[in-house]
C-alpha positions in Angstrom: 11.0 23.0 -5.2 12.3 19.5 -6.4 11.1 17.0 -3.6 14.3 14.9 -1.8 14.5 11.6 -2.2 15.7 9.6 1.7 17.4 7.2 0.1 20.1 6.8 -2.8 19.0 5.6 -6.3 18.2 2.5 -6.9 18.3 0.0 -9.9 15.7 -0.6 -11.5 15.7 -4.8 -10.6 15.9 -3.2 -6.8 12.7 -0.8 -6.7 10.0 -1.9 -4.9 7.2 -2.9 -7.3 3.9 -1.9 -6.3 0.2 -2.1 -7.7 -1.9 0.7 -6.7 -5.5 -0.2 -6.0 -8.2 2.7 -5.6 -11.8 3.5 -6.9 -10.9 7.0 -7.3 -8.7 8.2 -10.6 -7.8 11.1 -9.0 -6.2 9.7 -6.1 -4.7 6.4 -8.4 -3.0 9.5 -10.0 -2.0 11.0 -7.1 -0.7 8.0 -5.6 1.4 7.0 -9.0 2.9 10.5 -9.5 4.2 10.9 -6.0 5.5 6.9 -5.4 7.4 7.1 -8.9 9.0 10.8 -7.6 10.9 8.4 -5.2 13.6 6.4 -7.5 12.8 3.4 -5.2 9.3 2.3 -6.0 7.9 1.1 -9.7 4.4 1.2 -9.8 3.9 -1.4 -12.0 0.3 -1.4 -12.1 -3.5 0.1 -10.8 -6.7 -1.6 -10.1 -10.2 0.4 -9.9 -11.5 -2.7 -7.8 -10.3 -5.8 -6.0 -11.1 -8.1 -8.6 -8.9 -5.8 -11.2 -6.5 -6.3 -8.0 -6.2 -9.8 -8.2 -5.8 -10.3 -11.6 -3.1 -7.5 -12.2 -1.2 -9.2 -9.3 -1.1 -12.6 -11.0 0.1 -11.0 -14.0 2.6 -8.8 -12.0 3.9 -10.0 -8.7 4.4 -7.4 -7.4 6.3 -6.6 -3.8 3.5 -4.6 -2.6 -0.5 -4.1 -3.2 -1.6 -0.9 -2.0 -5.4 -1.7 -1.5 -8.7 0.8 -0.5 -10.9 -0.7 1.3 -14.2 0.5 -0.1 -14.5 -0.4 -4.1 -16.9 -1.7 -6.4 -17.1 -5.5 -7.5 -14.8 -6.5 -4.6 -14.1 -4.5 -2.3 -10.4 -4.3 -0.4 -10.9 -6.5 2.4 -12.0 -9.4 0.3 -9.2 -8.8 -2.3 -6.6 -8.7 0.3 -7.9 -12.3 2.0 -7.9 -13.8 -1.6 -4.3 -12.5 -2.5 -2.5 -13.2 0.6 -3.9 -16.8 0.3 -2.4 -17.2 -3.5 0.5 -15.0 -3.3 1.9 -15.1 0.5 5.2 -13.3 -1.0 3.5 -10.2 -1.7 2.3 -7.9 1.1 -0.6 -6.4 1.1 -0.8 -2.3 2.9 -4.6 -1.3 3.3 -4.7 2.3 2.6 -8.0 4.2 3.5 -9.9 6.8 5.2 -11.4 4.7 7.6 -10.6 4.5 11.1 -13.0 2.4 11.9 -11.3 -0.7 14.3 -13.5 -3.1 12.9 -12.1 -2.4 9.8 -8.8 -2.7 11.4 -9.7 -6.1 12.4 -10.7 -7.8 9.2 -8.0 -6.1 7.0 -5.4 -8.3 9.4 -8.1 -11.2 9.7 -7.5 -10.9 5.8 -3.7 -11.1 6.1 -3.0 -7.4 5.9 0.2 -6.4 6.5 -0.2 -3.1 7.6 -3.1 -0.7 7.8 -2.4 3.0 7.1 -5.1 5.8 7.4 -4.6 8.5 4.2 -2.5 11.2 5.4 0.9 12.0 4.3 3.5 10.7 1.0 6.1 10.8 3.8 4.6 8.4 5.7 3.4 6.3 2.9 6.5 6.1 2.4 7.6 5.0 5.7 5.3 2.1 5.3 6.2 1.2 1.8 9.4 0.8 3.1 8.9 -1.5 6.8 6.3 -3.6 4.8 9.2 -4.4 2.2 11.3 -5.4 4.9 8.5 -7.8 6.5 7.4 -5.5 9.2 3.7 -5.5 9.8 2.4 -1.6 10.7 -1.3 0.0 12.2 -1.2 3.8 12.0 -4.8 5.3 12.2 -4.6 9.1 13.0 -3.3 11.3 10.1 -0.1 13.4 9.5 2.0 13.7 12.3 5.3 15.3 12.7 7.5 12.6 13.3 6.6 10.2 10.8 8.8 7.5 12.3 7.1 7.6 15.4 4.4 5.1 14.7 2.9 1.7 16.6 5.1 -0.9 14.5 4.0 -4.6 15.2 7.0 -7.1 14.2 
């Protein structure tokens, strides 16, 4: 079953450009495959680690970094504090299994934009998309039904 895209193609100037930062090759993969299924979003880029992180975003700019927390080298939370101090344009989505608040709190002590437990593409997604437009999000339980209903913080 081919999956449906929400919105209507895009050109490839307008895609949102995103750098994919995880530990885990599996779940880089994962992330890649499903993100570029959706004709708005251009992964231009993964990271193992944050400090692959930060130098892949000075070479890329992209529109979003979607950052793990826990990563050899540098882990997320450090990578995210250093790249919303030298690139304040691109927004930074944590995207983890922790739910851990005091996680919560550094990632937007860091300069997070949003922090999204691992759960569902559509939701992803969802984020991708209110980050892009400058909202900030906090979602820490996993797949819901509604995907849209979510604490948004503006």
């Amino acid at each position: 079953m081919k999956s449906i895209d929400p919105q209507p193609p895009t050109t490839k100037a307008t895609r949102i450009r995103i750098v994919v930062v995880d530990d885990d090759d599996a779940v880089r993969y994962a992330i890649r495959q499903w993100l570029e299924s959706c004709t708005r979003f251009e992964v231009v880029a993964e990271a193992r680690d944050g400090m692959e992180a930060v130098r892949l975003v000075d070479e890329w700019l992209p529109d979003i970094v979607l950052m793990d927390i826990s990563m050899p080298s540098m882990n997320g939370l450090d990578a995210t504090a250093q790249l919303t101090q030298r690139f304040p344009q691109v927004r930074v989505i944590i995207h983890t299994v922790s739910t851990d608040v005091h996680d919560v709190r550094q990632a937007i002590q860091a300069g997070a934009a949003a922090y999204l437990v691992k759960a569902s593409n559509a939701r992803l997604a969802l984020v991708i998309d209110e980050v892009a437009d400058g909202k900030s999000f906090i979602g820490l339980c996993g797949p819901v039904e509604n995907p849209g209903q979510e604490d948004h913080v503006e």
